[in-house]
N, C-alpha and C positions, 0 to 999 in steps of 0.2 A: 570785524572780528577783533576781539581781545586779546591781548599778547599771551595769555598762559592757553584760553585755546587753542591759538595758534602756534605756541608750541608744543602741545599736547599733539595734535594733530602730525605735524612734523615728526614728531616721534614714532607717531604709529605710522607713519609711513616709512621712515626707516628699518622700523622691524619688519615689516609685513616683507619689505623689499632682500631684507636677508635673509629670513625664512626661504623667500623662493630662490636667493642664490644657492642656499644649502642644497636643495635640491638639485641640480644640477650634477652633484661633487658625489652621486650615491653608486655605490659599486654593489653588484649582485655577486653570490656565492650561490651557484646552485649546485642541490646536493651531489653528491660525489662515490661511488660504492669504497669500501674503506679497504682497497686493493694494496694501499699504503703507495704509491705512485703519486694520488694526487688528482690522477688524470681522473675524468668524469666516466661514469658507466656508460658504456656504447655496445651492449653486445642486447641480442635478441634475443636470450634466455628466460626461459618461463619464471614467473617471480609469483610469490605470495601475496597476495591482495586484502584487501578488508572482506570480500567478498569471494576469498576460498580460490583453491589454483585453478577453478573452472571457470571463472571471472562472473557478474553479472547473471548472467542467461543459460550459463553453463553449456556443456556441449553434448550431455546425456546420455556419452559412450559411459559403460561398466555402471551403469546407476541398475538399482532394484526397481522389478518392473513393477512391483507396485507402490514403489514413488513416484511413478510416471515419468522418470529423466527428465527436471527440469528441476533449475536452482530457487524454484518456489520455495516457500516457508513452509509449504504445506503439499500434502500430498494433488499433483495438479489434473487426476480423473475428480476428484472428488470437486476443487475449484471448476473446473470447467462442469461439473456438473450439475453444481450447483446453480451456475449462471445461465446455461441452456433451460433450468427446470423452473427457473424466476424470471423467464426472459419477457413474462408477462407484466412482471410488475415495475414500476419505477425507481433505479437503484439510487440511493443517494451517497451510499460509500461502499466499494469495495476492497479493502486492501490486502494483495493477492498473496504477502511478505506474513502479515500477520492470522490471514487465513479467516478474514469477516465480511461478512457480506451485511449489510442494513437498507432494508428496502423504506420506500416515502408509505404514506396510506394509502391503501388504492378501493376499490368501490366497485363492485360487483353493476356492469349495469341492469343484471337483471336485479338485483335488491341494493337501489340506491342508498336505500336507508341502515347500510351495515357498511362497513369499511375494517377493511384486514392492513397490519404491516407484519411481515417478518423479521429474523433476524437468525443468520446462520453462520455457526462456528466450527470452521475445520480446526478440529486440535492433535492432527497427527498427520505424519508424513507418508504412512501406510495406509493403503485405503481397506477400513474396517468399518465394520456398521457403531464401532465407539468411539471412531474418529472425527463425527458428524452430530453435531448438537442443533437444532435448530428449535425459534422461538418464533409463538406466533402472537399476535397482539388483537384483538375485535372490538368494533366499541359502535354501539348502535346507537341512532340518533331521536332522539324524544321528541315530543308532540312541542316542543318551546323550540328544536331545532340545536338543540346541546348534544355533543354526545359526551356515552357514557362508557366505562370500559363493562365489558361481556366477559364471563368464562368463555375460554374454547374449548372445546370436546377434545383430549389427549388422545384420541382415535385421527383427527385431525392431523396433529404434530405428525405424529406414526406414519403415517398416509406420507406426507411430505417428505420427511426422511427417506422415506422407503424407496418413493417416486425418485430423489437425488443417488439414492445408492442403487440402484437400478441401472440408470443412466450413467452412473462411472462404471459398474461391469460393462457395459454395451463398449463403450470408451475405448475400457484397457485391452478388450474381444479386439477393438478394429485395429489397434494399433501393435498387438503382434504378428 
């Protein structure tokens, strides 16, 4: 090795070695409630959260019973029922926060040659038949083995919806 590598090298291991002394010398501050004492918060008092004084999952005392008491985004007869009434199909996203449910394509096996996906949007915390949007997708497969997108019959949509808002009455029926 050559003297300016070699003290290149030297070098960077001098810094390297004082960076990890710094370490060493670090003091933590953790936060403090501002009591003006100083002393750190130690009591069990219920606090405000990002996620509401019910925390998370909430506890579903004094909720309106047709939110279904739970700290869902969405009204949780309607999520649950949506998922009981697609429990056939394969979900590839649901997220329970934003109220979406997106199913993979799935394939009738008695008409191979047709394949449905849906996609259903709870947009309200009340379970109402305008709180349930749901989309259906069809695409039938050609004589080359392509498919193609299909109209669906809006008599269909209707049918589905109805079948999911059904099954949330049944729901919010069992759980009073």
């Amino acid at each position: 090795m050559n003297k300016p590598s070699l003290a290149l090298a030297a070098a960077m291991i001098l810094m390297a070695g004082a960076g990890l002394s710094a370490c060493d010398q670090a003091t933590y501050n953790y936060p403090e409630e501002n009591t003006g004492t100083g002393a750190p918060r130690m009591t069990n008092d219920k606090r405000e959260t990002v996620f509401g004084s019910e925390g998370l999952f909430g506890s579903g005392k004094g909720k309106d019973k047709d939110q279904g008491g739970s700290a869902l985004g969405v009204n949780s007869f309607l999520w649950r029922a949506s998922l009981d009434t697609l429990g056939f199909l394969p979900i590839v996203n649901a997220d329970p926060f934003g109220g979406t449910i997106i199913t993979d394509w799935y394939q009738l096996p008695e008409a191979p040659d047709t394949r449905f996906k849906l996609n259903v949007f709870i947009i309200d915390r009340a379970l109402r038949a305008d709180g349930l949007k749901v989309s259906i997708f069809k695409q039938v497969r050609d004589g080359s083995g392509q498919w193609n997108d299909t109209k669906v019959d809006p008599k269909m949509t209707a049918d589905m919806e109805n079948s999911i808002l059904t099954r949330a009455r049944q729901l919010r029926i069992v759980s009073e």
